[in-house]
C-alpha positions as CSV (number, residue, x, y, z in Angstrom):
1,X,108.8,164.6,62.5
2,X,108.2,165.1,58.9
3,X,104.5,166.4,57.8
4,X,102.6,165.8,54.6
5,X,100.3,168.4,53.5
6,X,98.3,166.6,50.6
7,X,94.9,167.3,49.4
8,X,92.7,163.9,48.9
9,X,91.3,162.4,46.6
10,X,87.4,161.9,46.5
11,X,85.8,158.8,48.0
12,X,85.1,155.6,45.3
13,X,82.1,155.3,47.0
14,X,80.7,158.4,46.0
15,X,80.7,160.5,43.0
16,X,80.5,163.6,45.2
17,X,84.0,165.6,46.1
18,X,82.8,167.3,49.4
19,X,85.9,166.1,51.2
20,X,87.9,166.4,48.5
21,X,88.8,170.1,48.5
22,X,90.3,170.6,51.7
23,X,93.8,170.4,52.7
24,X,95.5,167.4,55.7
25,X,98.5,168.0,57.3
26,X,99.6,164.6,58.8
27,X,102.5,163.5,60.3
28,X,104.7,160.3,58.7
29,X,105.2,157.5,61.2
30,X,107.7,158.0,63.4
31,X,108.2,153.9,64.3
32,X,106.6,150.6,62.5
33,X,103.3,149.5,63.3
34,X,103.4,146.2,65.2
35,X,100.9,143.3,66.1
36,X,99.6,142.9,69.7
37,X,99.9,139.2,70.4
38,X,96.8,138.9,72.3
39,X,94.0,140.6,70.5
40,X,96.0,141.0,67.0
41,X,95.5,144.5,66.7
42,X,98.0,146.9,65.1
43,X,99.3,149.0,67.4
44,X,102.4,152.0,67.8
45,X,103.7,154.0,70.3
46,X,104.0,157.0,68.0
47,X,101.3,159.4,69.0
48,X,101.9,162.1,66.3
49,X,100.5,159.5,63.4
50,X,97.0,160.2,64.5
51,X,97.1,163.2,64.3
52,X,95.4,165.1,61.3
53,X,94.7,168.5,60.3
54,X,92.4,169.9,58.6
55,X,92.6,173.5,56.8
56,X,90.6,175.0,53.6
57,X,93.7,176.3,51.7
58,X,96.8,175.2,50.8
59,X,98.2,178.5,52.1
60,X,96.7,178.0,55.1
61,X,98.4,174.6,55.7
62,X,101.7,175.8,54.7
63,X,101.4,179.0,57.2
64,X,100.5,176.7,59.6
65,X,103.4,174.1,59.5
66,X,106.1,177.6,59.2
67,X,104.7,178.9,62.5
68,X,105.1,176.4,64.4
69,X,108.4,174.7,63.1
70,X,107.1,172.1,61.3
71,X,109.1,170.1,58.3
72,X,106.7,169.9,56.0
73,X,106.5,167.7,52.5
74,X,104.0,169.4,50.1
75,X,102.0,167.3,47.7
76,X,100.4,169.0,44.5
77,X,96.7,167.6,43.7
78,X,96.8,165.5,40.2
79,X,94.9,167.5,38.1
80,X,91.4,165.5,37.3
81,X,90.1,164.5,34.3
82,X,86.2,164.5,33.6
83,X,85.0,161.7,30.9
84,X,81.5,163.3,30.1
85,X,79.1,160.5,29.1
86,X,75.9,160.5,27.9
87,X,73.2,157.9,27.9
88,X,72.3,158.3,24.1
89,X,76.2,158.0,23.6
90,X,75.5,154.2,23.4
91,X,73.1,154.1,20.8
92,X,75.2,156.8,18.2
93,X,75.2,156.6,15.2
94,X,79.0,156.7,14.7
95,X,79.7,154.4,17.7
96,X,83.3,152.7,17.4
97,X,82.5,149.8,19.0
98,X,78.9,147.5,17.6
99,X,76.4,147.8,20.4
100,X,74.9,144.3,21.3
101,X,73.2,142.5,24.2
């Protein structure tokens, strides 16, 4: 019963991080997922995959996992990279690529 404390990435669809900078500690799957034959849906006994916490701080995650006797499997956050762009930037005068239509 191995836990992953992670902290996830922002959404794709928004260029927002409000769920971004809090901290999940989830369980891996204990069994494979299988296919019900009737309705086709995935489906596994393993009740500790849905489970998911959610903390503020990575401290808090760790503490968390140490009290109660948890194996845990900590992931640093990438660090993110910001590509400031401007508007104007495609009309520069010292563009590197020719701007056309």
């Amino acid at each position: 019963m191995l836990a992953r404390i992670y902290q996830p990435s922002k959404t794709t669809m928004q260029s927002g991080q409000q769920k971004a900078k809090e901290w999940l500690l989830e369980f891996e799957p204990a069994s494979a997922r299988l296919p019900d034959r009737l309705m086709g849906w995935w489906s596994s006994d393993d009740t500790q995959s849905q489970v998911v916490l959610h903390f503020e701080t990575q401290e808090q995650a760790v503490d968390y996992a140490q009290r109660h006797g948890i194996p845990f499997q900590l992931f640093a956050p990438k660090a993110r990279r910001r590509i400031i762009k401007a508007y104007a930037d495609n009309f520069a005068f010292g563009r590197k690529e020719p701007w056309t239509h």
